[in-house]
N, C-alpha and C positions, 0 to 999 in steps of 0.2 A: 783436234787440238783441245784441252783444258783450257775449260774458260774462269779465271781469276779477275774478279771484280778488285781493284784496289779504291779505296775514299780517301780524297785528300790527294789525288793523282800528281796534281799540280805542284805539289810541294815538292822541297827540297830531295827527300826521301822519294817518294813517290817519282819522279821523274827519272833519278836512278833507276830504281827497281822496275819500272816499267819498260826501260830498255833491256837491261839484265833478262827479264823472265822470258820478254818476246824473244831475243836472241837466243832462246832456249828452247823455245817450240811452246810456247803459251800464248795463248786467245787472251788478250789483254785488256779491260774495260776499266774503267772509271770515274769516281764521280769526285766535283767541281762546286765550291759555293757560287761559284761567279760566270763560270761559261759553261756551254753546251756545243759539242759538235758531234763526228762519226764516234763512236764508241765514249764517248765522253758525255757521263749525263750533269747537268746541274741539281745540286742536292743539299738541302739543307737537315743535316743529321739531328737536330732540335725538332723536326717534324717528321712526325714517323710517317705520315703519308708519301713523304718526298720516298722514302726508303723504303715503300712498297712500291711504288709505281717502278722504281729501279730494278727492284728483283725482280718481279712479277716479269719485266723483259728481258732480264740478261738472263737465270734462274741460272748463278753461277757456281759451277764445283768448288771454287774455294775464297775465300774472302781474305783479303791485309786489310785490318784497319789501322788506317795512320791517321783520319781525320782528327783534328783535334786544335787547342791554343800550347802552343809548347813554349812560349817564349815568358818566361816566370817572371819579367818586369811588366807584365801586360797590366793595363789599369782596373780594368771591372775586374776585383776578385770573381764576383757571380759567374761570368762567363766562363770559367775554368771549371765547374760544375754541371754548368747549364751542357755544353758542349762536349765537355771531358767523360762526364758522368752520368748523364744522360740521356746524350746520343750516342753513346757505345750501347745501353740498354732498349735503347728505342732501335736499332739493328738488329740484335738480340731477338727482339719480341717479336721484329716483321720476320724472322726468318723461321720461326716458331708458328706466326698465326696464317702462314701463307706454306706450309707445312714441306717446307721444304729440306732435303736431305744434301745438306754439302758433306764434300770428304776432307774439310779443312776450313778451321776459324783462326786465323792469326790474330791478335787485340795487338796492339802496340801501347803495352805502359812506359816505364821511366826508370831508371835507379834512381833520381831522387826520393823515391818513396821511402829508401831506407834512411835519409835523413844522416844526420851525427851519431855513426853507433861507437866509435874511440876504435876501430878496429881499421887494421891497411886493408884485408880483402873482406869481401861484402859476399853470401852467398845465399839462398833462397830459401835458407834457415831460419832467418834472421826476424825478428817483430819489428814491419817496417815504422818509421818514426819520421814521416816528413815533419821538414820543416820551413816550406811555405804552400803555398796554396794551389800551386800547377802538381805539385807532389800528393799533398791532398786528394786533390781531385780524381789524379790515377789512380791511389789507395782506395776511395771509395768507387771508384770503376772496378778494379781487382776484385773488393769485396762482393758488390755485386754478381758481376760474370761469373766468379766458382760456382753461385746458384744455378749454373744452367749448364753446369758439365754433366751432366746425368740427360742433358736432353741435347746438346750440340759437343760436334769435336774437337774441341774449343783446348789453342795455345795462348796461354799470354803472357808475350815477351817483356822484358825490362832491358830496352838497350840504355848503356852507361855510352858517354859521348863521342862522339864519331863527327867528322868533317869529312870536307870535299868540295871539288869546283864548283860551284852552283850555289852555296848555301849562303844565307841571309848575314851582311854586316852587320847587324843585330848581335851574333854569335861572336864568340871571342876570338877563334882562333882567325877565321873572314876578315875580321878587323884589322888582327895582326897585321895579314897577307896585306889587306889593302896599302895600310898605313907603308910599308915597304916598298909596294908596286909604285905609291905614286911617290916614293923616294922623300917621304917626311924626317925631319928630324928628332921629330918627340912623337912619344906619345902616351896618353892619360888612361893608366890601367885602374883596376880594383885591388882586390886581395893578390898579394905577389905571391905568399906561402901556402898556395894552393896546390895539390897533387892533382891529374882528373888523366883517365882515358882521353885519348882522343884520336879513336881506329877511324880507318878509313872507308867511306858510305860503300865501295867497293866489298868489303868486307862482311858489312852488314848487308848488303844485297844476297851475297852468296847463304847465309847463314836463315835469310827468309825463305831461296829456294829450298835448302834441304830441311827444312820444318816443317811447307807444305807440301813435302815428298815422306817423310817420314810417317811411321805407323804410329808415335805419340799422342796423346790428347790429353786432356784433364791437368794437364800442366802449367807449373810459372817457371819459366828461366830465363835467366839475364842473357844478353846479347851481351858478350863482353871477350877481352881478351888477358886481364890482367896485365896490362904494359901501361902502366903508371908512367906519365910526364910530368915534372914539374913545372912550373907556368915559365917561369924564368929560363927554364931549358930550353920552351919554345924561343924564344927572346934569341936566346945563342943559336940555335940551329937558322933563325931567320937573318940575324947579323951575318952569319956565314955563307948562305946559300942565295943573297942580296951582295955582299960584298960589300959593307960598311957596317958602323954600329950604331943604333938607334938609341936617344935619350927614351929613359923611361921614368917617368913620374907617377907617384900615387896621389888622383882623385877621390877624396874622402867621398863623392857625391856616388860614386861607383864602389865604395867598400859595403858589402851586406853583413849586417846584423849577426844576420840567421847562415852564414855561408860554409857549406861545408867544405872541413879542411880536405881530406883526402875521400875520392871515388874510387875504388878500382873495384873489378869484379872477380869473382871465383867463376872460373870454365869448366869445373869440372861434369853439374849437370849438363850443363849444354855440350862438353864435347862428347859426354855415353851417348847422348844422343841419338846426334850426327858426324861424329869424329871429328876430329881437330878440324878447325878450317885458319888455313895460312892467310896471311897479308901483308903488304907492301910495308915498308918499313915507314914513321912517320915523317922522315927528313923529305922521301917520294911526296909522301902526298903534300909537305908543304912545296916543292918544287912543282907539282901538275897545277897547285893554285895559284902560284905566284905567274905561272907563266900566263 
């Protein structure tokens, strides 16, 4: 069995994909800020010792990293940095000074890196332009990592937004769901005239297996599928597949500055890749979450 080390196991992503791969015939380990048990180490990617003592025991054929702060309302700027940008480099360097030869580096960046470029599709062409700080942050993780393609075989992805059962009310679409599940009558959104992906964790699971199967390296490409939603579409498809309609008010306190109007991505790198990969249509996946 191939042994894939995934960081950030626990999370949202992480707990998908660590079903996904095992169902797959994958040796599956990973690492935890908060707990430790049988294949699960506690690791703090801010200290590179944590991330030696990790490898040094699992010494695994390929790595996902998903550790990270992804939630862009987070308070300490610093920590999007501190964690984003250099503890992706502080993995990097343990897997360099402990000289080990993996046959696959996954990085998990962001599309927000590309910021407001005035354009409907986004493709890995483009001078990325965040514009807050969790975007930043992967931009200068990005920047960094290209430095070590000549010495690891190193992918790093930019998935554009993606949901599913599990994932934090924090997120917008989760919100939605909830606010439906417990059969509210309003509720207090942000920007209405928003465009954004929003594939399903499903999709993105597959799309990591055939990356760390592929002959690839030295590469950026987005995780994306180009199916653009508008926020208020979601609205209707959740009015429908609830059976009622929900009041929907804008909270100025929840409108961003900096918010970008439309996400969507270009597939084209990514499907030369690995070939198209299909997915559940988005009405599915708000149905698997509502239930």
């Amino acid at each position: 069995m191939k042994k894939v080390l995934i960081t950030g196991i626990d999370s949202f992503t992480g707990v998908h994909l660590s079903k996904y791969l095992s169902s797959c015939g994958y040796d599956i380990y990973g690492t935890s800020l908060f707990k430790s048990e049988e294949k699960l180490y506690k690791c703090d990617i801010t200290k590179k010792q944590d991330i030696i003592n990790v490898l040094e025991d699992i010494k695994p054929e390929y790595l996902i990293h998903l550790s990270g702060i992804s939630f862009t309302a987070h308070g300490e700027m610093q920590d999007f940095y501190r964690v984003n940008t250099i503890g992706t480099t502080n993995i990097l360097d343990a897997f360099i000074e402990l000289k080990l030869k993996p046959k696959k580096l996954i990085l998990a960046s962001s599309a927000t890196i590309y910021g407001n470029q005035g354009l409907e599709v986004l493709d890995e062409s483009l001078c990325p332009k965040p514009a807050n700080h969790y975007g930043a942050s992967k931009y200068a993780m990005e920047s960094l990592a290209t430095g070590y393609f000549d010495k690891l075989p190193i992918i790093i992805t930019r998935p554009f937004n993606y949901t599913g059962v599990g994932q934090s009310d924090n997120f917008l679409i989760p919100k939605i769901v909830k606010h439906f599940r417990e059969k509210q009558e309003v509720i207090e959104l942000g920007n209405l005239n928003v465009m954004r992906e929003f594939n399903d964790v499903q999709f993105v699971c597959e799309v990591y297996k055939r990356l760390l199967e592929c002959d690839s390296s030295a590469e950026v490409v987005n995780i994306a599928s180009n199916r653009g939603v508008k926020l208020l579409d979601v609205i209707d498809s959740m009015n429908k597949i609830a059976g009622y309609e929900i009041e929907v008010r804008v909270n100025p306190a929840f409108v961003r500055k900096d918010e970008i109007k439309s996400l969507t991505g270009s597939t084209k790198k990514l499907f030369n890749i690995i070939n198209t990969v299909e997915q559940c249509t988005f009405e599915d996946t708000l149905r698997n979450m509502l239930k």
